[in-house]
DRENPA-3360 file (N, C-alpha, C; in nm, 2 decimals, always signed):
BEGIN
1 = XXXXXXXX = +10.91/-1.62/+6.08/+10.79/-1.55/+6.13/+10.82/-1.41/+6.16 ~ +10.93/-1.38/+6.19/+11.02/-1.25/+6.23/+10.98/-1.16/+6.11 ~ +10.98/-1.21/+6.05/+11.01/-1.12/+5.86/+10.88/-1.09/+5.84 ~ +10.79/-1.19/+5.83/+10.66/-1.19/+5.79/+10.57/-1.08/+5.89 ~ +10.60/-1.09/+6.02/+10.58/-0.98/+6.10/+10.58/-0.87/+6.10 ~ +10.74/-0.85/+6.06/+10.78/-0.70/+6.00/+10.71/-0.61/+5.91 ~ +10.69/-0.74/+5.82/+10.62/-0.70/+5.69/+10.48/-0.65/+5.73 ~ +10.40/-0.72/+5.79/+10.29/-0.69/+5.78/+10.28/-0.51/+5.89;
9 = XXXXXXXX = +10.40/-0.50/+5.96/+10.38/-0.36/+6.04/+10.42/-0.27/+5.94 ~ +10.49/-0.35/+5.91/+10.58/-0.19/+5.79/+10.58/-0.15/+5.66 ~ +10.54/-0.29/+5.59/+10.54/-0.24/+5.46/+10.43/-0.18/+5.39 ~ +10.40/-0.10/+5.32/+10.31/-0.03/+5.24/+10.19/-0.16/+5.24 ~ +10.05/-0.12/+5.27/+9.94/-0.22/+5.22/+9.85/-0.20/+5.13 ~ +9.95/-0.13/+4.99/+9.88/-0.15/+4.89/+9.99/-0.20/+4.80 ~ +9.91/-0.30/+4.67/+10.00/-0.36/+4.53/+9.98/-0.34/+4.43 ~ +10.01/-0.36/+4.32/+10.01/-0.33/+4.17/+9.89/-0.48/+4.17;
17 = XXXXXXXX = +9.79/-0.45/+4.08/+9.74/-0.56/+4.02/+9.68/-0.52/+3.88 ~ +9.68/-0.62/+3.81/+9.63/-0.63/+3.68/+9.50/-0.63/+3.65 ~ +9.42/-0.56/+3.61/+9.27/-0.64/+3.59/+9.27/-0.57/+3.46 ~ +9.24/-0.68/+3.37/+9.20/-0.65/+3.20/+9.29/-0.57/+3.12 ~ +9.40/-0.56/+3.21/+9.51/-0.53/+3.11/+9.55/-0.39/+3.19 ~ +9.47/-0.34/+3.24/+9.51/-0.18/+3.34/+9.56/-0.21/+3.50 ~ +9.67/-0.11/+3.54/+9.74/-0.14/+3.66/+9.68/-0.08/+3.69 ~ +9.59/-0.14/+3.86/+9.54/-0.10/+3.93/+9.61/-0.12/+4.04;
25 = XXXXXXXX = +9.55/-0.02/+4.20/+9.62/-0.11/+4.35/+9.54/-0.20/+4.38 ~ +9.61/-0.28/+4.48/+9.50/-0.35/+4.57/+9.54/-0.34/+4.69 ~ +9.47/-0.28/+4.77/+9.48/-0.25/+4.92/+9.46/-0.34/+5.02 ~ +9.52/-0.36/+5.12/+9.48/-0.48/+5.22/+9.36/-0.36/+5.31 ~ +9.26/-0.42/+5.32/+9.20/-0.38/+5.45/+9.24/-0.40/+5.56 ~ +9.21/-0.31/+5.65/+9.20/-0.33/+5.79/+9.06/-0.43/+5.84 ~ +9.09/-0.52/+5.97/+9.01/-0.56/+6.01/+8.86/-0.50/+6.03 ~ +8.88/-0.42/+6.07/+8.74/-0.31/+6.09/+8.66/-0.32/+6.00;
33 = XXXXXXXX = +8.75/-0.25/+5.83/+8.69/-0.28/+5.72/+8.64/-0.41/+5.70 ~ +8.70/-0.55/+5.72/+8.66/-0.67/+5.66/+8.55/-0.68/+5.72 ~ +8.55/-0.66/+5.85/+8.43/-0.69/+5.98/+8.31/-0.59/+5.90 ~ +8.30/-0.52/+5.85/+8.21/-0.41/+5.83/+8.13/-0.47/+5.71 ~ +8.24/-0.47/+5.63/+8.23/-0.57/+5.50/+8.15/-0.68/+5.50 ~ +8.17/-0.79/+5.58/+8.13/-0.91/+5.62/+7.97/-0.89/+5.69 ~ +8.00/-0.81/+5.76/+7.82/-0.74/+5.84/+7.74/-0.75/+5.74 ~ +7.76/-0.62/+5.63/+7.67/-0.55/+5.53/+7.63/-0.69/+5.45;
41 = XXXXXXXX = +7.74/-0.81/+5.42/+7.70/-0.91/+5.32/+7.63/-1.00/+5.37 ~ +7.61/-1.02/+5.50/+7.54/-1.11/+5.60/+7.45/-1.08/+5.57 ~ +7.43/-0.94/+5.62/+7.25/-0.92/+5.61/+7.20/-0.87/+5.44 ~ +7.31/-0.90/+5.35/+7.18/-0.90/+5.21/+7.18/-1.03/+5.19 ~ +7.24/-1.17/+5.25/+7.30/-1.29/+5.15/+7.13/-1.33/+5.17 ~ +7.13/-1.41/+5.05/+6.99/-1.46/+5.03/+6.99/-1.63/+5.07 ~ +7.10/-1.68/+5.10/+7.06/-1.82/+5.11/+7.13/-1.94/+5.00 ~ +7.14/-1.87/+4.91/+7.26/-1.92/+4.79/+7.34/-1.92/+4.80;
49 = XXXXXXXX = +7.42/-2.00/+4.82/+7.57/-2.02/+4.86/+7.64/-2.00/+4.75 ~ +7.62/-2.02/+4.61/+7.70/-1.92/+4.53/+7.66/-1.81/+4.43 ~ +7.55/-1.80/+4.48/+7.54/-1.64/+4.46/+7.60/-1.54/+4.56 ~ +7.57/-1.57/+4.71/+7.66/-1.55/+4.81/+7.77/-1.50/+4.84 ~ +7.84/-1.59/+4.76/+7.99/-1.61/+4.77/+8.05/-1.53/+4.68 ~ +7.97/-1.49/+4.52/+8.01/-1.42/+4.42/+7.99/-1.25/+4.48 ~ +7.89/-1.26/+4.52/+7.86/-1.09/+4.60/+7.98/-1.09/+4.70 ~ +8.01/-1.17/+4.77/+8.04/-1.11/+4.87/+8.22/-1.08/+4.78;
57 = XXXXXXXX = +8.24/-1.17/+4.71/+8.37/-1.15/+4.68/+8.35/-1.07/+4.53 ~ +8.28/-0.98/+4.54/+8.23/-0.87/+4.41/+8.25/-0.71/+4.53 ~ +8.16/-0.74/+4.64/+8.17/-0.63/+4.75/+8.32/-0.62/+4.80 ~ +8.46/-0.70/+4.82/+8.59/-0.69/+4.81/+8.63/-0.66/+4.73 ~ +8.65/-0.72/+4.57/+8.66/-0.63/+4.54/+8.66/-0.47/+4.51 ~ +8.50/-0.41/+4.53/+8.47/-0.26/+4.52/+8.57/-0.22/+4.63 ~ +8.58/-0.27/+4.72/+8.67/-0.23/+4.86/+8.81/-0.21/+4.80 ~ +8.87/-0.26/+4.74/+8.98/-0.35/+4.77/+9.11/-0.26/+4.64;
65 = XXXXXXXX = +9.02/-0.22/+4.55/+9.08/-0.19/+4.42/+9.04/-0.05/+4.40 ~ +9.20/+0.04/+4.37/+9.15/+0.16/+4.36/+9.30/+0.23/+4.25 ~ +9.29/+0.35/+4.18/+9.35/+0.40/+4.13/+9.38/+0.53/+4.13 ~ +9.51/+0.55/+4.17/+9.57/+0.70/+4.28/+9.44/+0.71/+4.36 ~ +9.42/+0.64/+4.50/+9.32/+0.63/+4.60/+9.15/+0.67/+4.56 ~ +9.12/+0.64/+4.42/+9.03/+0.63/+4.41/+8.93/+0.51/+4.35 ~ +8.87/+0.43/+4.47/+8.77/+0.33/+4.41/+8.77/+0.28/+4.26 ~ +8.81/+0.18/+4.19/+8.79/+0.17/+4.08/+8.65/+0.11/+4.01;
73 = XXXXXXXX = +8.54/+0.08/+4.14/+8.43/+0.05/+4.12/+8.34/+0.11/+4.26 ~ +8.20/+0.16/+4.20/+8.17/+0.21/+4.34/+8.05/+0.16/+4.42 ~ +8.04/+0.02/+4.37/+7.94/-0.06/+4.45/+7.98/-0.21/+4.39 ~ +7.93/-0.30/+4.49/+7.97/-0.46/+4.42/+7.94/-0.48/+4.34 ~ +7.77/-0.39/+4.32/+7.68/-0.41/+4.20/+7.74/-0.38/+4.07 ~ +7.80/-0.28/+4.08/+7.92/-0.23/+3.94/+8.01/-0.33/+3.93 ~ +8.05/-0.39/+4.03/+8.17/-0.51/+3.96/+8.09/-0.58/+3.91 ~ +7.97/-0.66/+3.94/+7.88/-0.76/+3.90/+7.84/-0.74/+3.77;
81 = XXXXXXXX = +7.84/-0.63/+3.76/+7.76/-0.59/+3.59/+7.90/-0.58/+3.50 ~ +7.99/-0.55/+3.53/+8.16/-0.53/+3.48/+8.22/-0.65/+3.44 ~ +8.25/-0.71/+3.58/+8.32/-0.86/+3.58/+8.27/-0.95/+3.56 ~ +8.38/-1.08/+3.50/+8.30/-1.20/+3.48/+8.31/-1.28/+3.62 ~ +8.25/-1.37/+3.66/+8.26/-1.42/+3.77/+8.39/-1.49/+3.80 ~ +8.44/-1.51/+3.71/+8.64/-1.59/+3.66/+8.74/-1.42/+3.74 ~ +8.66/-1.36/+3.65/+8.76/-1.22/+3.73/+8.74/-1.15/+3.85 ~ +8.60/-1.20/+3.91/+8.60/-1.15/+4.02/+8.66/-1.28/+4.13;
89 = XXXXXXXX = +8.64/-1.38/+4.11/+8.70/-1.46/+4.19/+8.86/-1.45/+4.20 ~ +8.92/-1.40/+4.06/+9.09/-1.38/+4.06/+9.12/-1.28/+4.15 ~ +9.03/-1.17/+4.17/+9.04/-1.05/+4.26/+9.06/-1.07/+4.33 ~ +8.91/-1.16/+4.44/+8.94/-1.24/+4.50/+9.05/-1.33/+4.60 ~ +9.12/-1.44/+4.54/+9.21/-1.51/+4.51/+9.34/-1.49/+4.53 ~ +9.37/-1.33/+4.48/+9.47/-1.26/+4.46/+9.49/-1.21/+4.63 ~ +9.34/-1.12/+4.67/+9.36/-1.04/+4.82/+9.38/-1.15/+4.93 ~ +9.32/-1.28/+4.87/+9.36/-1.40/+5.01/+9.49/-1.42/+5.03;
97 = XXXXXXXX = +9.49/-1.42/+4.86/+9.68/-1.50/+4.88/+9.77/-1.40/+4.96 ~ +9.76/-1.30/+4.90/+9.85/-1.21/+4.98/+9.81/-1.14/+5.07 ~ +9.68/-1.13/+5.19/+9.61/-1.18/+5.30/+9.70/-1.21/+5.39 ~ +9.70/-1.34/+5.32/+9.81/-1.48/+5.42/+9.90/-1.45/+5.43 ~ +10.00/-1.42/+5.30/+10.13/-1.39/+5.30/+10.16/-1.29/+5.41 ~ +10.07/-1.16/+5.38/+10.14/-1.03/+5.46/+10.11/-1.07/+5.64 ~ +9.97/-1.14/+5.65/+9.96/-1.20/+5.79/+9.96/-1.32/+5.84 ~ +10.05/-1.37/+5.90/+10.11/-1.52/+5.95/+9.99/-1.56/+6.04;
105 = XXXXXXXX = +9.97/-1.45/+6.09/+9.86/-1.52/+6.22/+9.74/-1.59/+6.16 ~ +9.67/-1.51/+6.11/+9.55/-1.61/+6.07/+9.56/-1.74/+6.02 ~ +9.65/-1.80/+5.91/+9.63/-1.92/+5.92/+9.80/-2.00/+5.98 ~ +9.86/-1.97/+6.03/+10.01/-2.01/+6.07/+10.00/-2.15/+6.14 ~ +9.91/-2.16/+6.23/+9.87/-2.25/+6.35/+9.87/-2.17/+6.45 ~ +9.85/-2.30/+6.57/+9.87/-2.25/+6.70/+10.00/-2.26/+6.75 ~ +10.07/-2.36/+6.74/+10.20/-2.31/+6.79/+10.31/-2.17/+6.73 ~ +10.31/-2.18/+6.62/+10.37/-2.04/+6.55/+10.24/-1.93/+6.57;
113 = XXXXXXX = +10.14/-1.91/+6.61/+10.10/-1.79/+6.64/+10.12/-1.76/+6.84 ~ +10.15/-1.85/+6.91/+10.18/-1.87/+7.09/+10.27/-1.78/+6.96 ~ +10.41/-1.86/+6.91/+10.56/-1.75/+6.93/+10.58/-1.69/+6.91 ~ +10.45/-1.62/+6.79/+10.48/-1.50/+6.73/+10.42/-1.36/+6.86 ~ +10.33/-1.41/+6.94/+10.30/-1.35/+7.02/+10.40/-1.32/+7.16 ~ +10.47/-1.43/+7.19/+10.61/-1.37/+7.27/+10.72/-1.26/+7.24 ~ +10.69/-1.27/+7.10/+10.76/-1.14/+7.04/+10.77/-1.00/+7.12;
% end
């Protein structure tokens, strides 16, 4: 948990990712952003749970993906008309997994997140 800690204070929070064959980054957000992010999708979601789910993980990606610090898309609605719903969910997929990886706490439990907090 020591390592994974470190990591998430110190290491750079952006990565190389692939989309369609071009290297792009992918940036971890900060909470603030996700919270902000998550607001804006609440109040457009319509009620469809997977339409829902496609926007909101269309709106991460626009967040999320950029090249030399610039947005590689400049609204969800651009990824939605761009991507297929297979590639926006890899986007997706990709920001959880390494999400998790770089932060222990959110899904670790409760006993490994008590120890990581005695830290």
């Amino acid at each position: 948990m020591e390592k994974a800690l470190y990591r998430l204070l110190n290491e750079e929070r952006a990565r190389d990712f692939v989309l369609r064959g071009q290297k792009v980054h992918m940036v971890l957000l900060s909470a603030a952003e996700l919270l902000e992010l998550r607001a804006k999708e609440s109040a457009e979601e319509g009620g469809d749970a997977f339409a829902d789910g496609v926007h909101g993980c269309a709106a991460l990606a626009a967040r999320c993906l950029c090249i030399r610090g610039t947005p590689v898309f400049q609204s969800a609605q651009e990824v939605l008309q761009t991507l297929s719903a297979e590639e926006i969910n890899a986007v997706a997929a990709a920001y959880s997994t390494w999400s998790r990886e770089i932060d222990p706490g959110f899904d670790c439990g409760e006993r490994s997140a008590e120890a990581l907090k005695k830290v």
